[in-house]
C-alpha positions as CSV (number, residue, x, y, z in Angstrom):
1,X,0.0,0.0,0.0
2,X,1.6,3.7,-1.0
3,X,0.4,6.7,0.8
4,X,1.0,10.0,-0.2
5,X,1.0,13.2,1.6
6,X,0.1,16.7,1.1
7,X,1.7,19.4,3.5
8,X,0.0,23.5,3.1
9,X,1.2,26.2,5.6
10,X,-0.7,29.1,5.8
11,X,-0.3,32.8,7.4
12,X,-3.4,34.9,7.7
13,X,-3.1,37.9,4.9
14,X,-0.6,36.0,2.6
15,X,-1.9,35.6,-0.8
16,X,0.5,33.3,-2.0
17,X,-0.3,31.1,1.3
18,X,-3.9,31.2,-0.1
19,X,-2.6,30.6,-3.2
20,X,-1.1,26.9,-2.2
21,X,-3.7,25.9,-0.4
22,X,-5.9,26.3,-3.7
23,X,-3.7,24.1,-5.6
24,X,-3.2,21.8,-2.6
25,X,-7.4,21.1,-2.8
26,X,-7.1,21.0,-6.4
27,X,-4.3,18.3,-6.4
28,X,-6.1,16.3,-3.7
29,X,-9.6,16.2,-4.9
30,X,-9.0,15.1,-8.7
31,X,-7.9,11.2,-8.3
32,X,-11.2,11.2,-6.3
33,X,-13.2,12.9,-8.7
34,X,-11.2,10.8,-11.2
35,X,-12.3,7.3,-9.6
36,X,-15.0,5.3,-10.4
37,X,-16.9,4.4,-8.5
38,X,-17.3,7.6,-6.1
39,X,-16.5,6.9,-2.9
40,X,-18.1,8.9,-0.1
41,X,-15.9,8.8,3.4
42,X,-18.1,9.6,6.2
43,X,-16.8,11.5,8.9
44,X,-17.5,12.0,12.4
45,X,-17.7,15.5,12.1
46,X,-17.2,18.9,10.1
47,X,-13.5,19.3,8.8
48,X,-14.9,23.2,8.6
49,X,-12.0,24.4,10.8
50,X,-13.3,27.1,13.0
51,X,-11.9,28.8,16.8
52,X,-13.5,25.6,18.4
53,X,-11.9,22.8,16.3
54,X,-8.7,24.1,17.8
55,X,-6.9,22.4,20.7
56,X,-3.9,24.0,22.3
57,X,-1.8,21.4,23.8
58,X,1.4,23.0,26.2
59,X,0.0,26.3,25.2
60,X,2.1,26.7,22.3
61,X,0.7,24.5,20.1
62,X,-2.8,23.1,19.2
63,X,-3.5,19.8,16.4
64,X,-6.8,18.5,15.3
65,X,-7.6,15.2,13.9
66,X,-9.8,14.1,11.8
67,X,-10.4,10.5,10.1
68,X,-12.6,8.9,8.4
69,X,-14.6,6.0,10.3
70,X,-13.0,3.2,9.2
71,X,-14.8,0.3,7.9
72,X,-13.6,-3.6,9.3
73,X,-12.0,-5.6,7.2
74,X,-14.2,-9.2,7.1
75,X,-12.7,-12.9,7.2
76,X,-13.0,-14.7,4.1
77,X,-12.1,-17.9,6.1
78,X,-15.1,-17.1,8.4
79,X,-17.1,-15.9,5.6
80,X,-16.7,-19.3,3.8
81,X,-17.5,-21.2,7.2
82,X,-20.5,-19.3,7.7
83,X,-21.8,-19.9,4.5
84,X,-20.6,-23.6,4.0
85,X,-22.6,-24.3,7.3
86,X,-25.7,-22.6,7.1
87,X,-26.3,-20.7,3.2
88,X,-26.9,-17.2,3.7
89,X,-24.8,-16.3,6.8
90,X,-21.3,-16.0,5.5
91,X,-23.0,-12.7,3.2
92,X,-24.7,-11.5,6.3
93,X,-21.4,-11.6,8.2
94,X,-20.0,-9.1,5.1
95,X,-23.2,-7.5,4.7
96,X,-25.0,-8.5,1.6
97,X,-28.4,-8.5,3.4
98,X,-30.3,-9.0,-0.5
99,X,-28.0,-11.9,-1.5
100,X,-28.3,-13.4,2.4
101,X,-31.8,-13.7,2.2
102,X,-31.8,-15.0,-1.2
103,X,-29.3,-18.1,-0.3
104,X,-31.1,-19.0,3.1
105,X,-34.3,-18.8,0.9
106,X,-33.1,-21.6,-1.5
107,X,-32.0,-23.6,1.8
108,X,-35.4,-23.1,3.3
109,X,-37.3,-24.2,0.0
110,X,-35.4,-26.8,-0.8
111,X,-35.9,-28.8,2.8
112,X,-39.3,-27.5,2.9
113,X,-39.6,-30.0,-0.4
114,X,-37.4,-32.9,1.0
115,X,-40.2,-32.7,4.0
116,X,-43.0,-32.5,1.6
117,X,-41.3,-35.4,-0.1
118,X,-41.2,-37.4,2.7
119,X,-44.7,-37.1,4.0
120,X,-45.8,-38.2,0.4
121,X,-43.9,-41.2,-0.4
122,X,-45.0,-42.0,3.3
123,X,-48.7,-41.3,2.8
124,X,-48.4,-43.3,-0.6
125,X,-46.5,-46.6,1.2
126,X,-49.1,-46.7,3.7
127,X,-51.9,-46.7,1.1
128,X,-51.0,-49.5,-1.3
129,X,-49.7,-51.2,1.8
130,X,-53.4,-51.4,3.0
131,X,-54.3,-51.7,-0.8
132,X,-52.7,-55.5,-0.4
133,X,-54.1,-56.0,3.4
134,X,-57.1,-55.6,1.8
135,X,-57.2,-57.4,-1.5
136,X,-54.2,-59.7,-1.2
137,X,-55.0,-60.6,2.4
138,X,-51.2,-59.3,3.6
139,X,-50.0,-59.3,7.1
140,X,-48.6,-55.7,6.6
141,X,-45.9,-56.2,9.9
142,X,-42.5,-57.0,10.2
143,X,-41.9,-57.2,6.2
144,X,-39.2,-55.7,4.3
145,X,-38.8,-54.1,1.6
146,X,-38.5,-57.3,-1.4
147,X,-41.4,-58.4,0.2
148,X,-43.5,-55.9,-1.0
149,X,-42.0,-56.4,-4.5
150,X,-43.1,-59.8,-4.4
151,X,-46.4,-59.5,-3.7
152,X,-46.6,-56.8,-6.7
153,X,-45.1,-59.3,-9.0
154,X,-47.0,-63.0,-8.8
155,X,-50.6,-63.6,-7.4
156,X,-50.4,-66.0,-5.2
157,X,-47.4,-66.9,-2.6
158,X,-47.2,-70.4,-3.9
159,X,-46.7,-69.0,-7.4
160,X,-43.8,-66.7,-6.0
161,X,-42.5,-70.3,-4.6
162,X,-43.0,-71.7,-7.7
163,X,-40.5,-69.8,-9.8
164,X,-37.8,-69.8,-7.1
165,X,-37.7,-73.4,-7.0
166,X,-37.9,-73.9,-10.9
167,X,-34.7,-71.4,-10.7
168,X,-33.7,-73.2,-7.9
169,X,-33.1,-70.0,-5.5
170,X,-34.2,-71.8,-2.3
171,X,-32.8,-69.3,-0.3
172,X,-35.5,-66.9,-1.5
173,X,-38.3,-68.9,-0.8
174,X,-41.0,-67.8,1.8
175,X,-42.6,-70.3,4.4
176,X,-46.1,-70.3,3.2
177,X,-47.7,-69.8,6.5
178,X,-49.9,-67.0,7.6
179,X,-47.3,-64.3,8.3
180,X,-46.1,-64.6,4.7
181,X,-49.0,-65.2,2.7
182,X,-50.7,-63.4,0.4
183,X,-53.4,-63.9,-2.2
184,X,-54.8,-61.8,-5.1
185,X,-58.4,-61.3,-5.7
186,X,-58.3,-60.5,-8.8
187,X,-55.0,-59.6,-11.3
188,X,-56.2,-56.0,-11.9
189,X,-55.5,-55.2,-8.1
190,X,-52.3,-56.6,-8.2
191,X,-51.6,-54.3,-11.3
192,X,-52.7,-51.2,-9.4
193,X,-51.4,-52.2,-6.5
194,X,-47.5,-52.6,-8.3
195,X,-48.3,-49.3,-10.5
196,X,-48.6,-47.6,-7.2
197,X,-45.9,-48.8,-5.5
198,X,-43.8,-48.5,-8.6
199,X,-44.5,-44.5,-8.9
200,X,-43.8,-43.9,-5.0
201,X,-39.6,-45.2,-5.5
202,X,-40.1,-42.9,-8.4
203,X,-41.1,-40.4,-6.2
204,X,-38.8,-41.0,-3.3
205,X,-36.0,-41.1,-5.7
206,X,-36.5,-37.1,-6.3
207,X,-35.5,-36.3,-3.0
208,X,-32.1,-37.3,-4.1
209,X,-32.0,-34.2,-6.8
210,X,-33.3,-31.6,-3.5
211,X,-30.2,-33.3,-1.8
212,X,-28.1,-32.5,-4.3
213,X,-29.6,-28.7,-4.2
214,X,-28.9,-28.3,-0.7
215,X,-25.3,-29.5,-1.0
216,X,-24.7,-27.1,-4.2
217,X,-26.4,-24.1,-2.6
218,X,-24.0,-24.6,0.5
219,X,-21.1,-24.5,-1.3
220,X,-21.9,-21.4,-3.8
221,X,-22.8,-20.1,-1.0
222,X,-19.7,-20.3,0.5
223,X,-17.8,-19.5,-2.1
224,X,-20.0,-16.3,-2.8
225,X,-19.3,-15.2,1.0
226,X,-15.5,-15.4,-0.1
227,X,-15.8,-13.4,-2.8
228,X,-17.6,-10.6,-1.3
229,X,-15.7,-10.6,1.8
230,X,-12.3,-10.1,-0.7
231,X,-14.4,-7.4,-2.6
232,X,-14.8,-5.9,0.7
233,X,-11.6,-5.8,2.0
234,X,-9.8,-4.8,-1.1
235,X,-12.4,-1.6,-1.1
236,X,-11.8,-0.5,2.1
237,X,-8.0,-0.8,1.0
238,X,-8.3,1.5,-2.1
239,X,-8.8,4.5,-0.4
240,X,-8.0,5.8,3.2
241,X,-8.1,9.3,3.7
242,X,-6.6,11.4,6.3
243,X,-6.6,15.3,6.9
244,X,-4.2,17.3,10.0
245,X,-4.6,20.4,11.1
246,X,-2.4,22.5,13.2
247,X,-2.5,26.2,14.4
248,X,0.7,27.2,15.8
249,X,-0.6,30.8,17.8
250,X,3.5,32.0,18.2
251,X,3.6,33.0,14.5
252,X,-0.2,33.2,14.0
253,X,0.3,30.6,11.3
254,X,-2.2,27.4,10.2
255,X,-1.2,24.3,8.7
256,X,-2.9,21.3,7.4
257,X,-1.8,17.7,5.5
258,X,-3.6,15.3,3.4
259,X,-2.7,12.2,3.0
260,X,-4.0,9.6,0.9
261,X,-3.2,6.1,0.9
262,X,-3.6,2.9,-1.7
């Protein structure tokens, strides 16, 4: 970073003092009228220098101060943690309010539909579960998942049994008793009953793709928050502005110093 530094001296009645300090302005103010974009320093108060700005220190000589308020510079390491944790926070940390809200948003909708998910594929198992209870005569406990593939895919238990054995899977073979069995009505149930339970994996197999929207919106998140923490350090390190004033009452004389650094 490269500072540079103005220095005007100034006695009361001296044109050429006057003079300087025109040029001095001059010289200061155009690489800030120059830059794009403008940058507006806020200060704590008036740099109007006046007889009560003035502060005489071992009554011979008086210097006022004043500085910008300084902005802080942000982590990018936090800013990325933030955001990698929970989408939306590492901007709020820099302060991006808009683009905050808009990644906790996404995170918000996108488990609101894993949720919804859920309760559907839920509400749908438990329907064509009781579809077979009722028209396949299915003890619905204690059965896993293959079972209810089975039962989807032959009519009866005994033709299930059938097949294995002609294939000669014994190890897949159900004991036909009363906790396994199961019995079609009719074949057009069974077809509904495997369309059904076909198009709820279907469904449950979307949540994966909301997953997958919650993992990406973490990390551009978090990768965002970097960026704008950077972006917000490096502005805060384009300009800093400084202005001195001293009155020295012996010779009756003002001076001041800009300094700009960048």
């Amino acid at each position: 970073m490269k500072t540079y530094k103005w220095s005007v001296s100034i006695c009361p009645g001296n044109p050429c003092s006057l003079l300087l300090l025109f040029l001095g302005c001059l010289l200061f103010s155009y690489p800030l009228i120059a830059q794009e974009p403008a940058i507006v320093i806020p200060f704590k108060q008036s740099t109007q220098l006046g007889l009560s700005d003035i502060r005489i220190e071992n009554d011979s000589f008086g210097q006022l101060n004043e500085k910008p308020v300084a902005e802080e510079k942000k982590s990018a390491s936090k800013a990325f943690f933030y955001s990698l944790l929970l989408p939306g926070t590492g901007e709020a940390y820099v302060g991006e309010k808009f683009q905050s809200k808009l990644f906790l948003g996404i995170e918000i909708v996108a488990w609101g539909l894993v949720i919804a998910n859920i309760i559907n594929v839920n509400s749908r198992e438990s329907d064509y579960k009781n579809f077979a209870v009722q028209h396949a005569f299915v003890n619905r406990t204690g059965k896993g998942d293959q079972y209810w593939i089975d039962v989807g895919k032959f009519d009866t238990i005994y033709e299930y049994n059938e097949e294995r054995l002609r294939e000669r899977d014994v190890n897949a073979l159900y004991p036909e008793n009363s906790f396994y069995y199961w019995g079609w009505d009719n074949r057009d149930n069974r077809f509904s009953y495997d369309a059904s339970r076909i198009e709820t994996r279907e469904i449950e197999q979307k949540r994966l793709y909301f997953y997958a929207a919650i993992a990406l919106n973490h990390l551009v998140s978090a990768i965002n928050a970097v960026r704008l923490a950077n972006s917000h350090n490096r502005k805060i390190e384009e300009l800093s502005l400084q202005f001195n004033f001293d009155y020295n009452p012996m010779v009756n004389q003002f001076s001041f110093s800009l300094s700009k650094s960048f």
